[in-house]
N, C-alpha and C positions, 0 to 999 in steps of 0.2 A: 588334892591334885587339881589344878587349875586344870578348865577345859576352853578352848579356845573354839567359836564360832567364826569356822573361816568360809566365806562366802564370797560368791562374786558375779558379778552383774546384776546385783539383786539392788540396785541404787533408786530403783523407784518400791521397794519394799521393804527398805531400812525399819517402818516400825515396826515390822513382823519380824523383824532380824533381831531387832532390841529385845521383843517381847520374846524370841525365843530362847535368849541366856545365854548366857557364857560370861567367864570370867574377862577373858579378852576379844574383842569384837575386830574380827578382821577386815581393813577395807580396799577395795580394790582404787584404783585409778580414776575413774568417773562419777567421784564424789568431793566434794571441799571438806576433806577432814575437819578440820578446823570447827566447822559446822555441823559437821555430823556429831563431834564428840560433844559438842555442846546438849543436843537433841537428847541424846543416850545417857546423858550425864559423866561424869567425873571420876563416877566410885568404878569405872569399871576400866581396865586398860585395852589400849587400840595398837594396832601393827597394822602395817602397811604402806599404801596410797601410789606406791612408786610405780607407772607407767613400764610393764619390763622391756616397750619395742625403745622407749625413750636410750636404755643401753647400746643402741647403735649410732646412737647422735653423735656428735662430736663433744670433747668432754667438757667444754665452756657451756654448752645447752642441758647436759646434764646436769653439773656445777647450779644451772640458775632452778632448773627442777628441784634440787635434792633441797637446795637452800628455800626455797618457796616451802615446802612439805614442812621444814622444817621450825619456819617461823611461824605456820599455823597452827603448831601444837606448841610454840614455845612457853615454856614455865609451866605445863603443865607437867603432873607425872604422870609415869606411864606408858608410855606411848614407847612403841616400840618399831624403831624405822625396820621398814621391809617393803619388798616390792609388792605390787595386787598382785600377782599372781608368780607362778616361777618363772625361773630362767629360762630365756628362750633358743634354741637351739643357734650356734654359730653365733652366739652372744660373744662379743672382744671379751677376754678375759681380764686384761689390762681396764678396761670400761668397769669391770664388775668388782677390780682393786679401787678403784680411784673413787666407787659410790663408799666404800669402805671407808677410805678415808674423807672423804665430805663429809661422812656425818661422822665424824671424830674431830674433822677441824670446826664444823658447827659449833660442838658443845664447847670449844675453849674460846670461842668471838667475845 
């Protein structure tokens, strides 16, 4: 059974986060994925990084979020898009389809 280390705000004690295990390392919003997953290494899978206030933006600033997120894990596997934290209450639900499909039109670019 894979056990997922999900954490947040802890972006200045990533190597205590690393050292403490998990199969997948969750990361919130206030870190450069990209960089983090390098830190922690490769063999381990990541979820997250998505901003959840970012869902009330308008959908072209999400659009550039979600694609950002996404080119800094690209080609690697693993990675598992998700927001840093949950949905935030009176979240557009239309906003919370549309990050849906960003990262589905992502993977076919």
């Amino acid at each position: 059974m894979p056990i997922i280390n999900f954490n947040t705000g802890t972006s200045t004690l990533l190597d205590l986060v690393s050292q403490a295990g998990g199969d997948v390392i969750s990361f919130d919003w206030r870190i450069n994925i990209g960089d983090e997953w390098n830190k922690i290494g490769h063999d381990r899978s990541i979820q997250g990084n998505l901003d959840p206030t970012r869902l009330f933006a308008p959908i072209p600033i999400i659009r550039e979020r979600v694609h950002d997120i996404m080119k800094r894990v690209s080609g690697c596997p693993g990675h598992i898009f998700n927001l840093g934290h949950g949905i935030l209450q009176h979240t557009p639900v239309d906003h919370v389809k549309a990050v849906v499909d960003m990262g589905h039109e992502y993977q076919h670019e």
